[in-house]
C-alpha positions in Angstrom: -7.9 6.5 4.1 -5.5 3.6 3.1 -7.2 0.7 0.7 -5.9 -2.7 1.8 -4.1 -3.3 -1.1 -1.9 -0.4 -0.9 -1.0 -1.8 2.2 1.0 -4.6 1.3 3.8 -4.0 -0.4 5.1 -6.6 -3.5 8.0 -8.7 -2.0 11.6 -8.9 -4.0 11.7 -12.3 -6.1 14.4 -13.7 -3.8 12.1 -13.4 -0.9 9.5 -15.1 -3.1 12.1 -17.8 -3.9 12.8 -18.2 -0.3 9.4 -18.3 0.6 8.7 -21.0 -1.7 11.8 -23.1 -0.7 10.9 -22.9 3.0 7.6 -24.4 2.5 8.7 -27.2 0.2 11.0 -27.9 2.4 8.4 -28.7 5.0 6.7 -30.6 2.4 10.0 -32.4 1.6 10.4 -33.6 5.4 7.0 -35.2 4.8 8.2 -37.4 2.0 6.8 -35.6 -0.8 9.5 -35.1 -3.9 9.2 -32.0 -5.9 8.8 -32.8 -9.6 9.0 -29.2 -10.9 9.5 -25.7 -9.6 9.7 -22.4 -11.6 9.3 -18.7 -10.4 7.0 -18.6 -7.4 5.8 -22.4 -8.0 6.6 -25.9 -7.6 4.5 -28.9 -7.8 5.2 -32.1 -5.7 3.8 -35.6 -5.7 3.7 -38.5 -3.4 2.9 -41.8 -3.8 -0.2 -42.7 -2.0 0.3 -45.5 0.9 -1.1 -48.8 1.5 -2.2 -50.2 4.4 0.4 -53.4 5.0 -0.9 -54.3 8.5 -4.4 -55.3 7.1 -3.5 -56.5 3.7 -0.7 -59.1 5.2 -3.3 -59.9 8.2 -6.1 -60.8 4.8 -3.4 -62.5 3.0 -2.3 -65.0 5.9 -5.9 -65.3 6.3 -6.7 -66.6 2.8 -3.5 -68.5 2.0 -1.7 -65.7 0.2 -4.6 -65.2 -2.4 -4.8 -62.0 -1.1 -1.0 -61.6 -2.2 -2.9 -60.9 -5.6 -4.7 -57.8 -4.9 -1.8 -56.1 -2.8 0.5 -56.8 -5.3 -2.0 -55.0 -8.3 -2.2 -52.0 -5.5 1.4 -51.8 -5.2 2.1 -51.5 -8.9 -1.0 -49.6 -9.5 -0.7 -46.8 -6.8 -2.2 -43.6 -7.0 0.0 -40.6 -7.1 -0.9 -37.2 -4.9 -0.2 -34.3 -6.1 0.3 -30.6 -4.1 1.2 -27.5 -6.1 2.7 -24.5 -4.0 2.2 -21.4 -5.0 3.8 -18.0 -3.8 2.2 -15.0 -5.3 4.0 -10.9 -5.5 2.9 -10.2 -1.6 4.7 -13.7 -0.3 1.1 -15.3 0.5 1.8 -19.1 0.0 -1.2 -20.6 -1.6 -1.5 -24.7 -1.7 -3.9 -26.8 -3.9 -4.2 -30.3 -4.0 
């Protein structure tokens, strides 16, 4: 009998680093920036977006009061936040 544990093998840490790099590289062609990364984890972030069709449709609309509001969402933005995680048998784990 073979437990399932003892079945997977713990991967070297340069297969864990390339691991890691390949899937923040995905992440990376989506526009998210990578703010730290350090032995089997990296955290990215990415600015979250605003709608411009709609907000310059409501601020032509109301005579540029709108022009307010979008301006307080632009400097105000809310930041998203993913952190990658690769653990000793290569599974890539993502929260956030």
């Amino acid at each position: 009998m073979t437990d399932a544990n003892s079945a997977a093998a713990p991967v070297p840490e340069a297969t864990r680093s390339q691991i890691l790099n390949a899937e923040v590289a995905k992440y990376a062609k989506r526009g998210w920036t990578v703010e730290t990364a350090a032995a089997g984890q990296a955290v990215l972030s990415k600015n979250k977006r605003i709608g411009w069709f709609w907000n310059l449709i409501l601020v032509i609309l109301t005579g540029g009061l709108w022009l307010i509001y979008v301006v307080y969402r632009a400097l105000n933005r809310k930041k998203l936040t993913a952190i990658i995680t690769v653990d000793e048998y290569g599974r890539v784990r993502t929260a956030g």
